[in-house]
C-alpha positions, -999 to +999 in steps of 0.1 A: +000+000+000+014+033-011+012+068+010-017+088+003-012+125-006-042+149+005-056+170-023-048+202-018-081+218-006-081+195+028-044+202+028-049+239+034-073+236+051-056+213+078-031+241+074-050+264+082-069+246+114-034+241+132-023+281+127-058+292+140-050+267+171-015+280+174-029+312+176-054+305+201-023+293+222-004+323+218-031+348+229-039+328+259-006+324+269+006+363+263-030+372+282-015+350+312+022+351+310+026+391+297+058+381+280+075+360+302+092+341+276+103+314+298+073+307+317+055+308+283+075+285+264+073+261+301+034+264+296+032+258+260+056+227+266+034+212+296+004+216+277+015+198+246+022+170+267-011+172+286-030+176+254-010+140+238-015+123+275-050+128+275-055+116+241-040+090+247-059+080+273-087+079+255-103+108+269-124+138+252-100+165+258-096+198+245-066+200+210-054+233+223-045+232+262-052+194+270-085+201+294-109+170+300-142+165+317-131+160+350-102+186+349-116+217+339-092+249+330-090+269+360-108+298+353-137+265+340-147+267+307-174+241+291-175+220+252-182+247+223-169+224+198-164+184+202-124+190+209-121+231+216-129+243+251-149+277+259-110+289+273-092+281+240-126+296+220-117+332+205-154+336+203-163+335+239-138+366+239-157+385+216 
């Protein structure tokens, strides 16, 4: 069996889902962290690994900062999509 290419159009648009979760990071760790470089790369780095531990687990968990059902974010948030938490939503900023 041979490797797959996407077509281009689910390719950008993939793309395009991971900057607009990047970004979501970013602003909620600048809003927290006020340019603490450090800190914010420390954050970034343990919730990557909270986000892939969680998965792993089998557990519905938030892509961006690794949140689950029974370990809310700390300011709480609540499902607006079926893997992005009301703390990682820019909407719920608006």
């Amino acid at each position: 069996m041979g490797h797959r290419t996407p077509e281009p159009a689910l390719e950008a648009a993939l793309v395009a889902f991971q900057e607009g979760d990047e970004a979501r990071l970013q602003a909620r760790l600048d809003g927290e962290y006020e340019g603490d470089l450090p800190a914010m790369l420390a954050a970034a780095w343990s919730l990557g690994a909270k986000v892939v531990a969680n998965m792993a687990a089998g557990r519905h968990v938030c892509r961006v900062c690794g949140c689950w059902q029974l370990a809310a974010c700390d300011d709480g948030c609540w499902w607006v999509e079926d893997d992005l938490c009301s703390s990682c939503d820019p909407a719920e900023d608006a």
